[in-house]
Structure formats: C-alpha cells, structure tokens
ZAFIBA-545092 format. One record per atom (N, C-alpha, C): atom name; x, y, z; residue in one letter. Coordinates in nm, 3 decimals. Layout:
BEGIN
   nudren         u         v         w   drennu
       CA         X         Y         Z        A
...
This chain:
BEGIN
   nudren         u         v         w   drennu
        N     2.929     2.841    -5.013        X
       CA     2.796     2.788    -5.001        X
        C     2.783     2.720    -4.865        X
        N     2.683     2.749    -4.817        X
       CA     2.643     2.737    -4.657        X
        C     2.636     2.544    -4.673        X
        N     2.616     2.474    -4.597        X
       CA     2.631     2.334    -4.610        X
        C     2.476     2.326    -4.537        X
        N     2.425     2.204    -4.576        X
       CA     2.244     2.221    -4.493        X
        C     2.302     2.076    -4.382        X
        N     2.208     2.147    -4.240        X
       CA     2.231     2.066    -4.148        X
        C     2.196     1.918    -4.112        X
        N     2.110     1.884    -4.235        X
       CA     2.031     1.751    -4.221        X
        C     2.115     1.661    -4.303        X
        N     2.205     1.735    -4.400        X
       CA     2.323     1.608    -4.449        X
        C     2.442     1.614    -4.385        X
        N     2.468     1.699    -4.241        X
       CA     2.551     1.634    -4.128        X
        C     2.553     1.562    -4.035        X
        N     2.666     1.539    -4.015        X
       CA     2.677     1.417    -3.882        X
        C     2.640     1.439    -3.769        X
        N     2.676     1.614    -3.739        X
       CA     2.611     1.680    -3.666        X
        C     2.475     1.668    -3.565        X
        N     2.398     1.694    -3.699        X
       CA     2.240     1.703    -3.704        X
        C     2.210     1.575    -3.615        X
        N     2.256     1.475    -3.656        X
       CA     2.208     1.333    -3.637        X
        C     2.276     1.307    -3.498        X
        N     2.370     1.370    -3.471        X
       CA     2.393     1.374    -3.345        X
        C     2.319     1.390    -3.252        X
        N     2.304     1.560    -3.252        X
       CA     2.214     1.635    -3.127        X
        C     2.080     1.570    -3.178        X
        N     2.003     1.512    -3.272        X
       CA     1.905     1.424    -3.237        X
        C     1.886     1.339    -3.157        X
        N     1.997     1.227    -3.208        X
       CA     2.007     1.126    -3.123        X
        C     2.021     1.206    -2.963        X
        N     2.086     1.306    -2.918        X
       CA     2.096     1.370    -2.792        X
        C     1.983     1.395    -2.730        X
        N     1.916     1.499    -2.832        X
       CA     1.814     1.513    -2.796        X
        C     1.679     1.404    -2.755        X
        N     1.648     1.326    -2.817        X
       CA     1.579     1.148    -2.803        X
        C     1.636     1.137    -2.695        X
        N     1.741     1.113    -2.652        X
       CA     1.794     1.046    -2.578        X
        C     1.773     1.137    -2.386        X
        N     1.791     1.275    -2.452        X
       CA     1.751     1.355    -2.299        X
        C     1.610     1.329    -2.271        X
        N     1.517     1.368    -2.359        X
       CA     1.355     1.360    -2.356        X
        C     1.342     1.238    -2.314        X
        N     1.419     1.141    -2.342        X
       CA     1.355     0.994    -2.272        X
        C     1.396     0.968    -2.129        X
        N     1.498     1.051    -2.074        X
       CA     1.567     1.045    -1.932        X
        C     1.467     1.154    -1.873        X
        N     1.436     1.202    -1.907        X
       CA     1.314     1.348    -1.822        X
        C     1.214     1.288    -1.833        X
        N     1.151     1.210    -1.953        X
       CA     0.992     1.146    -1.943        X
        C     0.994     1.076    -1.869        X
        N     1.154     0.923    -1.825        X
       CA     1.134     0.823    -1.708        X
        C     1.103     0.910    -1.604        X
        N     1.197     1.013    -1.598        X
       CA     1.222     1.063    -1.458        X
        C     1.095     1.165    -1.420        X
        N     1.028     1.203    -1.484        X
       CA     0.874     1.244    -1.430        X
        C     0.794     1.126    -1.432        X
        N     0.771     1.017    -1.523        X
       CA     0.735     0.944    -1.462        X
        C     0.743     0.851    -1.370        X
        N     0.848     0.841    -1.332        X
       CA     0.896     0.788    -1.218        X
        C     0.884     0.878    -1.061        X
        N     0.882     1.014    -1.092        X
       CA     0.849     1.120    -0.963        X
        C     0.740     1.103    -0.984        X
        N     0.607     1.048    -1.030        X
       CA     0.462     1.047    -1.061        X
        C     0.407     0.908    -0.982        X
        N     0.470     0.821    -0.990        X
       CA     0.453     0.721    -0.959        X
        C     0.496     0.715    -0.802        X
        N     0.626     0.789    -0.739        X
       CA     0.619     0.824    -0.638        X
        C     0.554     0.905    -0.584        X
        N     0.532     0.999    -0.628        X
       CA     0.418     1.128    -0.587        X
        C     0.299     1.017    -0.548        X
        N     0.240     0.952    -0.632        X
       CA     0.099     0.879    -0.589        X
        C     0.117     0.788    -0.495        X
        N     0.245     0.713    -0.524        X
       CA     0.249     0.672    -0.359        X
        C     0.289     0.707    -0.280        X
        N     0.328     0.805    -0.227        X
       CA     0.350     0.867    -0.131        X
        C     0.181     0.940    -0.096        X
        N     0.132     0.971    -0.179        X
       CA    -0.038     1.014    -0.185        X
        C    -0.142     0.924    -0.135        X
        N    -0.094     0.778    -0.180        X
       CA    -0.156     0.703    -0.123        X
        C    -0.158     0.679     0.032        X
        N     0.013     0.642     0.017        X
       CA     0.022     0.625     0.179        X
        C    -0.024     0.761     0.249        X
        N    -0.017     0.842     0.250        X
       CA    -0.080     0.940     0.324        X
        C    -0.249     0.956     0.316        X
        N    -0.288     0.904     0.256        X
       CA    -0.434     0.871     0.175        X
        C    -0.453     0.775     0.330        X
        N    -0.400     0.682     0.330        X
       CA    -0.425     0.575     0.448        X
        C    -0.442     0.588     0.587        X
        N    -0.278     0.656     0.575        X
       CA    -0.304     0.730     0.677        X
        C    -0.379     0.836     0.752        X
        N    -0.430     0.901     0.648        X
       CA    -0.558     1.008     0.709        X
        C    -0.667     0.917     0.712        X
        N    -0.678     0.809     0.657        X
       CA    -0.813     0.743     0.679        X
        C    -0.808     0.646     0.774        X
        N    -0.685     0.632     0.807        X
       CA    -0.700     0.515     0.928        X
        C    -0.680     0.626     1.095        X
        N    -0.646     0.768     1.075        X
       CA    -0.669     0.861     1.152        X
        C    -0.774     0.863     1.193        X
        N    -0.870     0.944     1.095        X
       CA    -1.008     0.944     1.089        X
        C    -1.070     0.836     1.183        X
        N    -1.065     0.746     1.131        X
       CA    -1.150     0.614     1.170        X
        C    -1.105     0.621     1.351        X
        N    -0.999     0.620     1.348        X
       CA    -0.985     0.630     1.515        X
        C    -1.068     0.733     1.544        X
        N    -1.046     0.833     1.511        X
       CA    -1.097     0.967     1.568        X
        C    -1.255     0.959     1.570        X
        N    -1.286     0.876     1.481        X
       CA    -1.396     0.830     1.465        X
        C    -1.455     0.718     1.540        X
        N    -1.408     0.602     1.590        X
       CA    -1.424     0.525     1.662        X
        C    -1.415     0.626     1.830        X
        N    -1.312     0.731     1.850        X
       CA    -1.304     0.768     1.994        X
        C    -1.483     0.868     2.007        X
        N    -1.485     0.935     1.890        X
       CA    -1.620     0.969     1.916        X
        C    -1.757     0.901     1.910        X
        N    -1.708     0.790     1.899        X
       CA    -1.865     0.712     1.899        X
        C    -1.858     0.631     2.021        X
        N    -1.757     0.608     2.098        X
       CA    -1.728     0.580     2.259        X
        C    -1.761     0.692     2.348        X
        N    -1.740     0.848     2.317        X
       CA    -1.742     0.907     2.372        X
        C    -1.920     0.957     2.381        X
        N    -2.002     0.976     2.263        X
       CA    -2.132     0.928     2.259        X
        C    -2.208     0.844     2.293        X
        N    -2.117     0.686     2.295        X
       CA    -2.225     0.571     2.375        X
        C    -2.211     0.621     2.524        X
        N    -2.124     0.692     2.613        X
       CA    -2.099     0.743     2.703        X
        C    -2.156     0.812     2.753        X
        N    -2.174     0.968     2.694        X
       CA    -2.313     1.050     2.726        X
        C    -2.430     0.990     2.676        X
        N    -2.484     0.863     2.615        X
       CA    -2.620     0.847     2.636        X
        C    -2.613     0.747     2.715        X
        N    -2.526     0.655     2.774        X
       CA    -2.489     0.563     2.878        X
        C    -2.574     0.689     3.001        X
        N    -2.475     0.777     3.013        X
       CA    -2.464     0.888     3.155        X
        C    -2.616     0.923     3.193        X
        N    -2.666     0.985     3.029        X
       CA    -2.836     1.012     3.016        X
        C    -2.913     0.922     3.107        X
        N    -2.873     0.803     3.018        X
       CA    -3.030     0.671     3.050        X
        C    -2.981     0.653     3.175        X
        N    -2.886     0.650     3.303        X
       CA    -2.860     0.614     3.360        X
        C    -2.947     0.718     3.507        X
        N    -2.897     0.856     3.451        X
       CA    -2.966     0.970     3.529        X
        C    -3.135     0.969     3.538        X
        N    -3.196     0.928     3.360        X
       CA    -3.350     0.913     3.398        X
        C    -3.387     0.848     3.482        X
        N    -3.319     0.686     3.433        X
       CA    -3.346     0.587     3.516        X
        C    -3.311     0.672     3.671        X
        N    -3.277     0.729     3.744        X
       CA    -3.221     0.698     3.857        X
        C    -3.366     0.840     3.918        X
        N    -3.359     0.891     3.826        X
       CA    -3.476     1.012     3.808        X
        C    -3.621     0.983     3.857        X
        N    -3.636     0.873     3.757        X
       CA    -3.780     0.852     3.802        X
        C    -3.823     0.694     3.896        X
        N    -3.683     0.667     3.959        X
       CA    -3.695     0.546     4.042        X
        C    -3.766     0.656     4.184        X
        N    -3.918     0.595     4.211        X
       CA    -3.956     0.676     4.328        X
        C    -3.887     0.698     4.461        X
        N    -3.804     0.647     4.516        X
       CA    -3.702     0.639     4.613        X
        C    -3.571     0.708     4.621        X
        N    -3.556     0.771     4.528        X
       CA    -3.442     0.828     4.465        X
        C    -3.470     0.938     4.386        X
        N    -3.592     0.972     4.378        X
       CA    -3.610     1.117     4.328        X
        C    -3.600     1.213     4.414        X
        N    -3.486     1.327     4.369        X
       CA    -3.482     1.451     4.365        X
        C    -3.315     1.447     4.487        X
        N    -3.262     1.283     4.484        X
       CA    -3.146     1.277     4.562        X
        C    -3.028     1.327     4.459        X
        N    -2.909     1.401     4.523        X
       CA    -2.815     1.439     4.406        X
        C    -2.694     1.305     4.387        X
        N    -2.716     1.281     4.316        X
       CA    -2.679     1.139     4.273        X
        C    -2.617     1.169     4.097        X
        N    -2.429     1.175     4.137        X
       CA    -2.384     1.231     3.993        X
        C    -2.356     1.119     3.922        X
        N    -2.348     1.110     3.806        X
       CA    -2.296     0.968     3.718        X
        C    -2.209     1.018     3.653        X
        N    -2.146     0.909     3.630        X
       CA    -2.009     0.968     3.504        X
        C    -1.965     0.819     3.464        X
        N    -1.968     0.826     3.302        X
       CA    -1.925     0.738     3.236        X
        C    -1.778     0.716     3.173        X
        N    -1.713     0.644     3.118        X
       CA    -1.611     0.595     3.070        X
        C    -1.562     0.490     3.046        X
        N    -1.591     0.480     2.902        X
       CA    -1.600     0.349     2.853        X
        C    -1.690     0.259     2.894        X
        N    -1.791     0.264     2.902        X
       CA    -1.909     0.187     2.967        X
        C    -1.906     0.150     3.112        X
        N    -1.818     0.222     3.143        X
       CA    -1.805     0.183     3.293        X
        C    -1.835     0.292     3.390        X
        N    -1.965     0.280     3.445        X
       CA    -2.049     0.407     3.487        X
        C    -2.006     0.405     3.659        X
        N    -1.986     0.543     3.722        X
       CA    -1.954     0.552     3.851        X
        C    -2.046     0.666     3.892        X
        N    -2.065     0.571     4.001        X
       CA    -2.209     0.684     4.071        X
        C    -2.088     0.718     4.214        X
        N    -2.218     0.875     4.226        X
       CA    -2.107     0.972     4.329        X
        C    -2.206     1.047     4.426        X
        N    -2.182     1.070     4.552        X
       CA    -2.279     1.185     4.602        X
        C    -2.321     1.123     4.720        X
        N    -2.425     1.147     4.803        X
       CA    -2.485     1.090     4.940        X
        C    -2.592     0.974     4.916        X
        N    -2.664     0.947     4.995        X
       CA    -2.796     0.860     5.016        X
        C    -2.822     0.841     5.148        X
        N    -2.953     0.868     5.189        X
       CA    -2.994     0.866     5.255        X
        C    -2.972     0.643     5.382        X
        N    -2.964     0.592     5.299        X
       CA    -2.926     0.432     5.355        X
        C    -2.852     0.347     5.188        X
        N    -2.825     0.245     5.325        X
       CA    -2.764     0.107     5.206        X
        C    -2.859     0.118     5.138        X
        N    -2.977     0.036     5.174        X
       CA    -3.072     0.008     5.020        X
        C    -3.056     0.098     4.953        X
        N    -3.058     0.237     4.935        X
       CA    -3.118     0.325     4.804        X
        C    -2.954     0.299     4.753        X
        N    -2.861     0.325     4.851        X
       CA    -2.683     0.287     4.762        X
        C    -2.727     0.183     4.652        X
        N    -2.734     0.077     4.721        X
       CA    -2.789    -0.008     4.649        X
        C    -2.858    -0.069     4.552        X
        N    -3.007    -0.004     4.542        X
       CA    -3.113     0.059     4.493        X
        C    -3.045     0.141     4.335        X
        N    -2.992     0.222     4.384        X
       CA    -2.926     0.302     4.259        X
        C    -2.801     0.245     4.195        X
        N    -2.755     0.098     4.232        X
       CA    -2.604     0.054     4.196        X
        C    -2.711    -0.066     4.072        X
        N    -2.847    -0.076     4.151        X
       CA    -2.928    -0.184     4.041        X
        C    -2.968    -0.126     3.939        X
        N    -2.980     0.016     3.957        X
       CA    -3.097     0.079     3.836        X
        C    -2.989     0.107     3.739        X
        N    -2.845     0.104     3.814        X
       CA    -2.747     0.198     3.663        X
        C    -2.725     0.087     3.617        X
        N    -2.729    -0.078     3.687        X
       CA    -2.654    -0.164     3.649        X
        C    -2.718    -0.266     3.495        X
        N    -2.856    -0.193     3.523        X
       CA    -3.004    -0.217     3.435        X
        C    -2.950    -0.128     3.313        X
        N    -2.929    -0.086     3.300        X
       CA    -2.936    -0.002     3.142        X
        C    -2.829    -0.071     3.054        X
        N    -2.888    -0.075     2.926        X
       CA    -2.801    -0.082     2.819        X
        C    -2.676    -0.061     2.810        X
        N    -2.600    -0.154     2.786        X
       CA    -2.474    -0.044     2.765        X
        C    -2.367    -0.054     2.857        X
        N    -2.415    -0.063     2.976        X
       CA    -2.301    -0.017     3.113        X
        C    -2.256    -0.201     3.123        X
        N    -2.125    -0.230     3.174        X
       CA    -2.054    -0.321     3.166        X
        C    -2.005    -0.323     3.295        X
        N    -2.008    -0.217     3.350        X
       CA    -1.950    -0.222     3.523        X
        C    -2.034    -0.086     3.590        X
        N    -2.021    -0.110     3.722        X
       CA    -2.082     0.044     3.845        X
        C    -1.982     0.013     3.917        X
        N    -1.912     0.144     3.932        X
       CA    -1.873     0.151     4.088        X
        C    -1.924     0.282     4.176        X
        N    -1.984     0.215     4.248        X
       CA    -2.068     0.278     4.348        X
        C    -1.982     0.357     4.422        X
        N    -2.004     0.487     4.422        X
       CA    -1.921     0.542     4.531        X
        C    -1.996     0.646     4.560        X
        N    -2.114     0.633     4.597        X
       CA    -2.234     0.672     4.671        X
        C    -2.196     0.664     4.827        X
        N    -2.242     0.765     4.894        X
       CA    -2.212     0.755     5.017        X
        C    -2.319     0.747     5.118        X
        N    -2.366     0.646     5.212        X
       CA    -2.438     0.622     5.323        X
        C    -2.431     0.775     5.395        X
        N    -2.524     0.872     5.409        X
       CA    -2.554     0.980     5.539        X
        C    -2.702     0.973     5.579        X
        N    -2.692     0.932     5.691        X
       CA    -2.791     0.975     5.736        X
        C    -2.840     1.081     5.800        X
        N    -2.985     1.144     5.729        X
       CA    -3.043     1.287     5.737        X
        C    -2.985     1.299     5.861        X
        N    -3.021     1.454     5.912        X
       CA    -2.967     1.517     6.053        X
        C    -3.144     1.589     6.079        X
C-alpha cells in the first residue's frame, strides 16, 4: 500500500522549502523593483534637469535673436544710419556692432541706439570710421 504524502515528513518539508524559496524571490523582485524605480527616478532627474538646461540655453539663445532684431530696426530706421551696412551680433546680451561709418558721431550714434534697447547689457562697438572716397 502506497503511503499518502501529506502524512510525511517529507511533504512538510519541501513545503516549508518551498515558503521559504517564494519568500527569497518575492524579497528579491521586490527589492530589484524598488531599485529599478530608483534608478528610474534618478534618471527621471536627470533628463529633467537636462532638459531644463537645454531649455534655459534656448531661451538665451532667443532673447539673442530678438536682442539682434530690435537692435537692427532700431539702427534701420534711425535717419542717419539708414541703408549703412552695419552687422550686429548678439551673445548673451552682449551685442557687437561691425562694419564701416561714414564719421565718429554715426559710430557713436549707432553704439546709443543698440545701447537703447531692451535687453542688451553691453556694445562693443567695432564699427569702423571711413570716410566716403
């Protein structure tokens, strides 16, 4: 007669084994779960504190070209200075004028009008005095 496995010592063994593995695999996924998310997190941060730079460099690089803009109208429709080639270039609010002029004053003239706009924090003039031929 076959013996039944639930009135051996056996049985009660590989239970207890068994309980006992399932509870070392449940810590241990939950414990890789808990690292998984933080490690998710921190990388969570890190793409968002990426971003935000990348995000902050393009909104410098935008106050820049509309710095460059207002700087060119302005210099556009100052009557003394229309239609002179007079280049601007910004960076970081710090606008540099480039090209000829006819005298000091309009150098000048055009170092006031960029120095007038919103925004700009420095000019360096590097406009150059020629006089016509």
């Amino acid at each position: 007669m076959r013996q039944n496995n639930f009135s051996t010592g056996s049985f009660t063994m590989n239970m207890k084994y068994s309980i006992f593995t399932m509870a070392i695999v449940s810590m241990s996924i939950s414990g890789c779960g808990e690292q998984d998310a933080a490690q998710a997190s921190r990388a969570a941060k890190a793409g968002a504190a990426q971003a935000e730079r990348h995000i902050e460099k393009a909104g410098v690089v935008l106050d820049d070209a509309a710095i460059t803009a207002q700087v060119k109208t302005a210099l556009v429709i100052a009557p003394d200075l229309q239609g002179l080639a007079i280049n601007v270039d910004t960076l970081r609010n710090v606008v540099t004028l480039s090209g000829t002029v006819a005298s000091e004053g309009l150098r000048q003239q055009a170092e006031t009008i960029a120095k007038g706009v919103y925004g700009v924090q420095e000019v360096k003039n590097n406009l150059i005095v020629k006089l016509p031929s």
